[in-house]
N, C-alpha and C positions, 0 to 999 in steps of 0.2 A: 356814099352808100357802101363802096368796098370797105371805106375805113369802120365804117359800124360794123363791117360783117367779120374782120378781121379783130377785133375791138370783143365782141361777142366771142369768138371762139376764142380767144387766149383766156377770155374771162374762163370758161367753161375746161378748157384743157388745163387749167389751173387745180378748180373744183374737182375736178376725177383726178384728180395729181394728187388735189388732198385727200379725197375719199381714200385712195388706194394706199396711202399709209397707213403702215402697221399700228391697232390702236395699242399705245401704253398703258400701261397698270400705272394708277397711282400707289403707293405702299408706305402704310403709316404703320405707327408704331409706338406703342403707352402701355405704364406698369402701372400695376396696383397699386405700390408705394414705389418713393423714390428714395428713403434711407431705412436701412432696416442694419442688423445685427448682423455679425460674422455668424456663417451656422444657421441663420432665418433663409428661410423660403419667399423666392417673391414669383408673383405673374404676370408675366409677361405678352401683350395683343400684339399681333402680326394681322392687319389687314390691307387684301388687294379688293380692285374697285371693278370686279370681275369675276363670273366662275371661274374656277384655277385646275386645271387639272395636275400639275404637279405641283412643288412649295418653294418658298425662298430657301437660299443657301444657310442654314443655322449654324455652320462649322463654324464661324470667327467667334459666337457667342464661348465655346468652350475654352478659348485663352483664359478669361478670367470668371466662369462660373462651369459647376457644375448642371448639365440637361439631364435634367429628371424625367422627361416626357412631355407629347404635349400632344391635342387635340385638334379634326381641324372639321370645321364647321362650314357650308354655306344659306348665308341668308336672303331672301329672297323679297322685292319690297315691288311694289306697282304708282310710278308718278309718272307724269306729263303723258300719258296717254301709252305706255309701254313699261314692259318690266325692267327691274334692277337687280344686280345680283352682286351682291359681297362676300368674299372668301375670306373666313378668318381661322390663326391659329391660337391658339392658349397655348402657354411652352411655363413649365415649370423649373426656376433656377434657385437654386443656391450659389452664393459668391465662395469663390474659393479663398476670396481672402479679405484682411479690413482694409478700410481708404476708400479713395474715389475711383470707381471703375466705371469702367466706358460700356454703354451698350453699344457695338461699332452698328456702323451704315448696314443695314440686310440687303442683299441683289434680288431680284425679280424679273426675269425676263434682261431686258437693259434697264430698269429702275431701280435706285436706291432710296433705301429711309434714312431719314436723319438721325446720328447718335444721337443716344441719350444717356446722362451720367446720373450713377446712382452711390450715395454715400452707404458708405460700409463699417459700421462702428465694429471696434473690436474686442470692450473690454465689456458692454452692456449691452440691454436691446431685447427684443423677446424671443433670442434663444434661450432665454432661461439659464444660463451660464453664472453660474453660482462661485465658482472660480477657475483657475486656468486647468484645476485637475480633475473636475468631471461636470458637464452640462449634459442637459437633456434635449432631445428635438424630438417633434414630430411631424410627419408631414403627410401629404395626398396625393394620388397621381391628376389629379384635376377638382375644379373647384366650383363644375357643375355637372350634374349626373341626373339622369330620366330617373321617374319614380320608379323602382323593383329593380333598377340596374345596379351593377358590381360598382363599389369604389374603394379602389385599395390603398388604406392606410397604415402606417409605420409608425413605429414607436424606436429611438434608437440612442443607446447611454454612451456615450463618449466619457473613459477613465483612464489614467494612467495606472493608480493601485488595482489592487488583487481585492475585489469584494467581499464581504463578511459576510458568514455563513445568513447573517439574520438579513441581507438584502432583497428588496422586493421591488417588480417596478408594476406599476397597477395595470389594471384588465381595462379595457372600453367597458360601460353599459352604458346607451341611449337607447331611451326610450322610443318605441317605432321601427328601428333598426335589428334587420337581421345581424350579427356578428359571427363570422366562422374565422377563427385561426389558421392563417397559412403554415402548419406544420409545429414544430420546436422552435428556440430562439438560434437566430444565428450569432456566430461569433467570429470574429475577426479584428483585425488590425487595421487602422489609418494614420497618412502621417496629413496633420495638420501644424505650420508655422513649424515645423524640425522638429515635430513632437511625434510622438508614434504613438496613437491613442489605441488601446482597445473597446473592440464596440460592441455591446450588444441589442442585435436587433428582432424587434417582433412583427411579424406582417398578419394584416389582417384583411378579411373581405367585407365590406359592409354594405348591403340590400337596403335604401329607406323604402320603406309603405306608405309614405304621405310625402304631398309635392308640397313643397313651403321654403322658409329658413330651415337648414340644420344645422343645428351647432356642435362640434364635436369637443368633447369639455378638455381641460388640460391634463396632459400625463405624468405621473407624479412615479417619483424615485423616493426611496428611503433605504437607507444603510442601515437602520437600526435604531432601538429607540434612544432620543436624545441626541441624533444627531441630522444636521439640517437636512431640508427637503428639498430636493428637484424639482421643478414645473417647467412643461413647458403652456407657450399661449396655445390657447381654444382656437381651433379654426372653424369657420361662416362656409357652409356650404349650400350653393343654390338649388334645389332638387326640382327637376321641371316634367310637369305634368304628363303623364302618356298621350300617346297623339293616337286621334282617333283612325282606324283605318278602315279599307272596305269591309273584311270580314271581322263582324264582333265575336267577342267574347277571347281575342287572340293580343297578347301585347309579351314578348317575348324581345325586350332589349339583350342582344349580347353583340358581340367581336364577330363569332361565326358560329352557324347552324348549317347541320346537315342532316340530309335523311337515308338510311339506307335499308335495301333488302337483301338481307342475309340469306336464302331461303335458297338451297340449291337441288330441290325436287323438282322435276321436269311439270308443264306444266298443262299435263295428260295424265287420266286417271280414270277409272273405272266406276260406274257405277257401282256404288254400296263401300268403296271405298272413301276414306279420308285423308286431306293431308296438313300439316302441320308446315305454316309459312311464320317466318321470325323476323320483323321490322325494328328498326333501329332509329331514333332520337340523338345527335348528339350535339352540345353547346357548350362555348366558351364565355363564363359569365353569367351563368346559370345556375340558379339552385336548382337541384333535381325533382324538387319536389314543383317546380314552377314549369316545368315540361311536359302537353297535352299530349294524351291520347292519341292514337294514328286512323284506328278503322273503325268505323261502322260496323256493328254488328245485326244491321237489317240487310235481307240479301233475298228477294224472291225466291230464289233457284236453287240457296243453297241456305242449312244451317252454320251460322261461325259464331263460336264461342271463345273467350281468351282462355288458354292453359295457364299463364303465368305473366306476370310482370316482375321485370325489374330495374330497380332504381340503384345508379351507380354516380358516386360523387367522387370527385380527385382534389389534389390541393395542388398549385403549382406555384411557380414562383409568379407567374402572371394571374391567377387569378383561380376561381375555381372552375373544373371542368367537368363537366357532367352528362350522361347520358340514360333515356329512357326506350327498354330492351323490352317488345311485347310479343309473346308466340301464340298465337292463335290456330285453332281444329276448323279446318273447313270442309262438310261433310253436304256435296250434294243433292239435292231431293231427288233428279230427273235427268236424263240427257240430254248432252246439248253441250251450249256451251254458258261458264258462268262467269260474272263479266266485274273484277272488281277494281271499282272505279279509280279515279285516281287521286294520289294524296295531296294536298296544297297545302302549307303551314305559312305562313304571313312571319316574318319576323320582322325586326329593324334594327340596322346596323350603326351601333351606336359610334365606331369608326369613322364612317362616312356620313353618317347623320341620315340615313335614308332610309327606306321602305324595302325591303327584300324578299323572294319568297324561294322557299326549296321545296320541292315537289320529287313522286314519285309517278312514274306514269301506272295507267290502268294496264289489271294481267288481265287476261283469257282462259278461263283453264275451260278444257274441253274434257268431256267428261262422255265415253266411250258404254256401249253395252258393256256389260257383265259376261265373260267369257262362258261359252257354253261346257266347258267341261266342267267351271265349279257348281257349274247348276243341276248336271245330270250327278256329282257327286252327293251333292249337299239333300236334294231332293229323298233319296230311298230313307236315310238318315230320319231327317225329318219326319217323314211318315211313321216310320216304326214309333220314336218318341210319341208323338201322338196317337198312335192305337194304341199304346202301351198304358202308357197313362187315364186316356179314357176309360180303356176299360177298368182299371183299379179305380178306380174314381166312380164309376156306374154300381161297382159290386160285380159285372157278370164272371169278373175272371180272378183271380188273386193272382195265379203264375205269370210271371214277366215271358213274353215270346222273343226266343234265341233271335238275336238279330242277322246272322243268315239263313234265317227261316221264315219266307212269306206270311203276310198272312190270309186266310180263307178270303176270297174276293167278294162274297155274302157276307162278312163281320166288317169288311174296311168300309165298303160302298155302305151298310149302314152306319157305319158309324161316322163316317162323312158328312151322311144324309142331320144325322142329332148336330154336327156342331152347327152345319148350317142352318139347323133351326133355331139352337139357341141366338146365335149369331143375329136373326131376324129379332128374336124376343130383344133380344138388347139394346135395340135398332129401334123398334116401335115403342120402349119404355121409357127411353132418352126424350123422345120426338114429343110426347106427351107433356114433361116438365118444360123442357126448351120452346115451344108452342107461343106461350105469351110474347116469349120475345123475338121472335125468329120470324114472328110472323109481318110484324111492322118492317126488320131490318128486310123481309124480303120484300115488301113494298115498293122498296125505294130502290133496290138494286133490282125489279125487274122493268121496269124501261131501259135500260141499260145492258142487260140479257137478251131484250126482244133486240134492239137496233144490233149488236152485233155477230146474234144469231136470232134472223129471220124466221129461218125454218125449223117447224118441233126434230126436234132428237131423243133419242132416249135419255139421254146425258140432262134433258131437261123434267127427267119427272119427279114429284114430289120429294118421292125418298132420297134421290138423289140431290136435289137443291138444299132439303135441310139436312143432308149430312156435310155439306159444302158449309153451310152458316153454321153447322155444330164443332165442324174445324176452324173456322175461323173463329168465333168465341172462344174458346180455348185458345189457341195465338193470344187472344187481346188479355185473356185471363194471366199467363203466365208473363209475357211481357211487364203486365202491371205487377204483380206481384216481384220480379226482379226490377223493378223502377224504387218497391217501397221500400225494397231489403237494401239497395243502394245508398236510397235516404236515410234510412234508421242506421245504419253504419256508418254514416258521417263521409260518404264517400262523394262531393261533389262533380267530380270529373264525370263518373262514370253513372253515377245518377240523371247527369245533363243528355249524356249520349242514349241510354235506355230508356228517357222519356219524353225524346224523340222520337225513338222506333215507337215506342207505345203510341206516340200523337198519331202515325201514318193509319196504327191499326184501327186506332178507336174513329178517328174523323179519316175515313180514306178519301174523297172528297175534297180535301184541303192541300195547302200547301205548307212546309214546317221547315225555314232554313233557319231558325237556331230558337231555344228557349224560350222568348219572347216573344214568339209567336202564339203560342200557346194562352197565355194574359191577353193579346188581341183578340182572340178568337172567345173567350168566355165572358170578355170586360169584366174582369174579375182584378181588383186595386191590390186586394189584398196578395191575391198571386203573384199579380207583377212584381208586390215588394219583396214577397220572398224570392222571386227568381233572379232578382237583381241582385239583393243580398247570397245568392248560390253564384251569381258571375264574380261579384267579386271577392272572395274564395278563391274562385278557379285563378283569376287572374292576379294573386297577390294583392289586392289596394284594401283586403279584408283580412286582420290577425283574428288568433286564437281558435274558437272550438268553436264546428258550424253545427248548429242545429236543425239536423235535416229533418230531423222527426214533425217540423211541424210545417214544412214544405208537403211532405209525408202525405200528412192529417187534411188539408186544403185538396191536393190532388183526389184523394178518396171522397171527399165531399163533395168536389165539382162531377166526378167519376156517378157517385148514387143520382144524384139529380138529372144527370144525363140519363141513366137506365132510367129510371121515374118516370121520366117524360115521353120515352120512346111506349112505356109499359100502359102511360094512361091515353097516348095515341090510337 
């Protein structure tokens, strides 16, 4: 029995001997081709059999090629009852020279890949090398890209002669593809095989709109006419679809996003004043025109309006950088404090291949009485302007009264007494056309009255309840109206944002966390397709000219038939 028990434990001090070694990375290693041209680009896979938090050693590649860049991805797979995970890189090479060169062993951790040898022609091949005294290349920083993301591609002439005035080297156009030019052409020198080429090079940024094959066609050289032509080969690019995330309507592939508040007014203020806050957008790999919105312009407590936007694009040798600059008025109703929430943007970091978010936290701004001296100034002021005008407006008086000179306390008090009767007339003239409809919406909002004020108040009498629903109509009025001036402008972004605020007013009732709510809430097909067709727009996977005028025309029809229905209630 001792020997079974001793027998048993070595088994076992064995097993946790094993478990407790360190596990290794396997580390493979395969090219897209394995003989190409002096001057061609090849791609190169780097995979470990593990999330990675750092990368293999790449230096020994540089002996004999040039690193262009490279990408690094993790994939993520589910067998035998638990997850898997693979780390992989893309690495972009050019050989620096012709022959057979070694891709040497990569280290990882303590693992090595096996070399790999790659033939390297030098007189043919598809760098288009037309002869030893000028060939064409082009090339990409990677050979697969998210749909609306950055890929920056080159165009670059290798010559020994001084070019002729009539030479041209051609422009990209693909169809689908944003194209921006990084800058001018550069120009420089290289020595290739004891030869000292001069080069010129053109860099470009390209955005595709659709996930698929993209093909980028060949780039073509001419000297002039009658004499031969440069190409180089078409490169196969993979463009992979946007990934869904939690908050829709947001797909923002770049390098880095950030957000910031510029806005260095304290954030205390007075009633009846306003102040002026300036938020900031900025990304790496971004077209400008592909960067949302920051704030709500629905706000209980306070009116906020935008002063300005601006859209600001850069070119860099990395790619293009861009940023969206918004200054918005924010003007109080009441005291207290006004609460504005906080900003989240969703991007994905096409670097690391993941899901990211920048955010700004929620302000406070506390919003103070009204100092009692501008009030005791402002008030005599006031008064006189309106006795003054009244009376020329009545007939009783033609002469203006000197404004350090009171006036008679029998002329003011009546003349007090008139506005506040007109004031009433215009009050019960209203009440009279708003009637049919005021009357249902107060239906429905007074259970809702009685549960969280029991007891009658004054605040609860008639004329007061429907100058409450005569303010609120106006709200839903103007809201709508800036919803359709939006639309007809062609302004998706901010059409999407101000017909939101409008959902809260029209349906208060409901809940509205983005566009599509809106389609559920009516089961209206037609809507839906125009709002989907307005998301993407917003989010790039939609070219050309949005037709918002007849998103417009749908909302104003769903709009009548809701009033209709409330009217024959």
């Amino acid at each position: 029995m001792s020997f079974q028990f001793h027998s048993v434990r070595t088994i076992t001090a064995g097993f946790i001997a094993l478990i407790a070694l360190p596990v290794l990375a396997q580390v493979s290693v395969s090219s897209d081709r394995y003989s190409v041209a002096e001057g061609e680009a090849l791609r190169l896979t780097v995979e470990v059999d593990q999330r990675a938090s750092g990368r293999p050693d790449f230096s020994p590649l540089t002996r004999d090629f040039h690193f262009l860049g490279s990408k690094q991805m993790t994939v993520s797979s589910f067998a035998n009852g638990a997850n898997q995970y693979t780390t992989r890189w893309k690495i972009l090479l050019r050989p620096r020279h012709s022959g057979e060169l070694q891709i040497p062993p990569l280290q990882f951790n303590n693992e090595f890949s096996q070399p790999l040898l790659i033939s390297v022609a030098g007189d043919t091949g598809a760098a288009a090398i037309i002869s030893k005294d000028a060939y064409l290349e082009s090339a990409v920083d990677g050979y697969e890209v998210y749909q609306n993301s950055q890929l920056l591609y080159s165009q670059r002439l290798f010559h020994l002669d001084d070019l002729p005035p009539m030479a041209s080297l051609s422009e990209p156009l693909i169809s689908g593809v944003v194209i921006v030019p990084l800058g001018e052409k550069l120009q420089y020198t290289r020595e290739i095989n004891d030869q000292t080429y001069k080069v010129v090079e053109q860099n470009y940024a390209l955005f595709p709109e659709q996930a698929g094959q993209l093909s980028i066609p060949a780039a073509h050289f001419s000297a002039g006419p009658g004499t031969p032509e440069l190409n180089s080969d078409p490169i196969q690019i993979d463009v992979l679809p946007l990934v869904s995330q939690k908050i829709r309507g947001y797909w923002l592939p770049a390098t880095r996003l950030t957000l910031e508040d510029l806005t260095t007014a304290p954030n205390n203020l007075a009633l009846g004043e306003s102040q002026t806050r300036t938020l900031k957008i900025s990304a790496e790999g971004l077209l400008a025109e592909q960067l949302p919105s920051l704030i709500s312009l629905r706000n209980e407590l306070a009116s906020i309006e935008i002063e300005d936007v601006s859209l600001e694009q850069k070119t860099t040798p990395k790619g293009i950088v861009s940023s969206r600059t918004e200054t918005i008025r924010i003007t109080p109703a009441e005291r207290g404090e006004v609460t504005l929430p906080e900003i989240t943007i969703p991007w994905w970091n096409i670097t690391s291949d993941k899901s990211e978010k920048a955010s700004l936290p929620q302000i406070v701004l506390r919003v103070e009485p009204a100092s009692p001296k501008a009030i005791v100034a402002v008030t005599p002021a006031a008064l006189a302007t309106t006795e003054t005008t009244t009376i020329t407006e009545t007939g009783q008086a033609v002469m203006e009264l000197p404004a350090d000179k009171p006036a008679p306390i029998e002329k003011s008090g009546s003349i007090r007494l008139l506005v506040w009767l007109l004031a009433s007339v215009a009050i019960i003239t209203s009440l009279g056309w708003l009637y049919s409809f005021s009357s249902q919406r107060r239906k429905q909002l007074a259970p809702k009255v009685q549960q969280s004020q029991p007891e009658t108040t004054k605040d609860n009498s008639p004329v007061n309840e429907s100058h409450k629903l005569n303010q609120m109509i106006q709200e839903e009025q103007l809201a709508f109206s800036k919803v359709v001036d939006a639309c007809n402008k062609d302004m998706p972004l901010e059409a999407r944002l101000l017909m939101l605020d409008w959902g809260r007013l029209f349906w208060p009732h409901n809940q509205f966390n983005d566009s599509l709510d809106l389609s559920d809430l009516n089961n209206s097909k037609t809507l839906e397709l125009l709002l989907i067709d307005m998301e993407g727009y917003i989010n790039g996977s939609e070219a050309g000219h949005w037709s918002g005028d007849l998103l417009a025309s749908a909302l104003m029809h769903i709009r009548e038939n809701q009033l209709q229905e409330v009217v024959q209630e």
